[in-house]
C-alpha positions as CSV (number, residue, x, y, z in Angstrom):
1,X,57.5,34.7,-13.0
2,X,54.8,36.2,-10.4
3,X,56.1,39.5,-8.8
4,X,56.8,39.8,-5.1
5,X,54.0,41.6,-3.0
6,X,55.5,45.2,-2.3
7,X,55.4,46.2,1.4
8,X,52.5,49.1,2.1
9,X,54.2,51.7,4.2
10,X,52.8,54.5,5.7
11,X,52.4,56.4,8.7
12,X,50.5,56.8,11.7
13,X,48.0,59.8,10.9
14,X,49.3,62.4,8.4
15,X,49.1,66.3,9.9
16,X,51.9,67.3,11.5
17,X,53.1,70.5,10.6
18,X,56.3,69.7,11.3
19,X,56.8,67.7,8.7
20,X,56.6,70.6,6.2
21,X,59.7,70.7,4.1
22,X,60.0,66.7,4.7
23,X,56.5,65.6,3.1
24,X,54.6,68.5,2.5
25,X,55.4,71.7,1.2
26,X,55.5,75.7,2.7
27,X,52.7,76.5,0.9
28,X,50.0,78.4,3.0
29,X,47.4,76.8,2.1
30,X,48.3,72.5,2.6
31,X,46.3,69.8,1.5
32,X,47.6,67.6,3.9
33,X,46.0,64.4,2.6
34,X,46.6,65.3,-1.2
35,X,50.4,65.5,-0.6
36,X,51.0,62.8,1.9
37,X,49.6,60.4,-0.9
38,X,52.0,61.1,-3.3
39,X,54.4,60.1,-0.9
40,X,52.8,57.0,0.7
41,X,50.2,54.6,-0.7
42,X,48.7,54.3,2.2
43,X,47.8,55.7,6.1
44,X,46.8,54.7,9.6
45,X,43.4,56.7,9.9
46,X,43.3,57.5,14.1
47,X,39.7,55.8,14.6
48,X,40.2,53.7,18.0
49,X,41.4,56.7,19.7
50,X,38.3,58.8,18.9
51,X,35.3,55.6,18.9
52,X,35.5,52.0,18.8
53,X,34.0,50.2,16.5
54,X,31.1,48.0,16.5
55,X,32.4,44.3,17.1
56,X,31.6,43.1,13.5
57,X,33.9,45.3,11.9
58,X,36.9,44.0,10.2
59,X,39.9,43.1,12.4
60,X,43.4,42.9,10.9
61,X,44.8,38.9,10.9
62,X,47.8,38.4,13.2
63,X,49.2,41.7,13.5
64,X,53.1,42.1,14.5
65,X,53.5,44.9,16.5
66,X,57.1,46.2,17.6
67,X,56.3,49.1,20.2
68,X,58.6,52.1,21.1
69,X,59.6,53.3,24.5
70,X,58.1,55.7,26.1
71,X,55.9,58.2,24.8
72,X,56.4,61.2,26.8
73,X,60.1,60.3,26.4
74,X,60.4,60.9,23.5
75,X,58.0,63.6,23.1
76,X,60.4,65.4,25.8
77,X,63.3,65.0,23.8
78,X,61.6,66.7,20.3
79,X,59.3,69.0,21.3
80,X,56.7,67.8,18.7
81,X,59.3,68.6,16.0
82,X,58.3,65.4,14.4
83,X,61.2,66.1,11.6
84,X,64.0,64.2,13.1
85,X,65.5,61.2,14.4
86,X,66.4,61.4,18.2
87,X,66.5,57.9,18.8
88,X,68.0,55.8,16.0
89,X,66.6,52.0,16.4
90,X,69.3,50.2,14.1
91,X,69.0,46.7,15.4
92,X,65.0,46.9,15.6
93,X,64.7,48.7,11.8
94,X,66.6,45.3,10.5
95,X,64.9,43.2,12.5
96,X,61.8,44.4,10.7
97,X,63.2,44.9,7.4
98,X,64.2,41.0,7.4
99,X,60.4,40.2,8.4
100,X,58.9,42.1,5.8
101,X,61.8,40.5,2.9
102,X,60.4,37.1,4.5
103,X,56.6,37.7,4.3
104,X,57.6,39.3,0.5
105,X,59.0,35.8,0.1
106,X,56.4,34.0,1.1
107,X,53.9,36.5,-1.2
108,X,52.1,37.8,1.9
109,X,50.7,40.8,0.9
110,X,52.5,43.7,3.6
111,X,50.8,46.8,5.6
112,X,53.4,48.8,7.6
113,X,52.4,51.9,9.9
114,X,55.3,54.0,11.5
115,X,54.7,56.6,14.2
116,X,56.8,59.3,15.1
117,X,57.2,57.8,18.6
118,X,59.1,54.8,17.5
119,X,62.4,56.7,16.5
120,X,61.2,60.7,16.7
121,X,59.9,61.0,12.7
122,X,58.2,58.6,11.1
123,X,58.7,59.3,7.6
124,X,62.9,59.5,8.4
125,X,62.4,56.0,9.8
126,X,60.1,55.1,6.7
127,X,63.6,55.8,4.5
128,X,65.4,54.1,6.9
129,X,63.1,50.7,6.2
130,X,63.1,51.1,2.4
131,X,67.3,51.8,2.1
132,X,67.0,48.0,3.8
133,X,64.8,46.4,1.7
């Protein structure tokens, strides 16, 4: 028997330093990258925002996107304490986990990237996704 595809999950960028204590540790000196890896296998590098890229670049096929509300809304409500939940998404978080358990199904290999805007801190709502599948 051929084993299901395991979903990808990561986050949207990696340095927030309010995330020490939840990913990476008090140390003074953090290797942001270095300890986020052992965490997640794998990350949403911020490139469109800074440059586009050249129109023969690789482009992801049929993306599903699920979008948040809005972002100063949320920003408002955790002051860029990015180490909590302020705005639990139950409904949309088994929505999502019963998309990914159907594209496991179906052997499609899975890339998910969470940012902290959807539900206030993305790698609480990364937990939230895996206690589902």
């Amino acid at each position: 028997m051929i084993a299901k595809p395991s979903p990808h999950i990561g986050t949207c960028s990696w340095k927030y330093d309010s995330w020490r204590g939840l990913i990476y540790s008090d140390a003074k000196e953090i290797n942001y990258l270095r300890e986020y890896s052992r965490r997640f296998s794998t990350v949403e590098v911020d490139q469109w925002f800074w440059s586009l890229f050249a129109g023969d670049k690789a482009v992801l096929p049929n993306p599903i996107r699920l979008h948040g509300g809005d972002r100063k809304e949320i920003e408002d409500r955790t002051g860029n304490d990015w180490s909590r939940i302020v705005e639990p998404k139950d409904h949309d978080l088994q929505s999502l986990a019963g998309m990914i358990v159907d594209l496991r199904d179906r052997n499609v290999e899975t890339f998910l990237y969470v940012n902290n805007h959807f539900e206030g801190s993305a790698p609480r709502t990364i937990a939230r996704i895996q206690s589902l599948l």
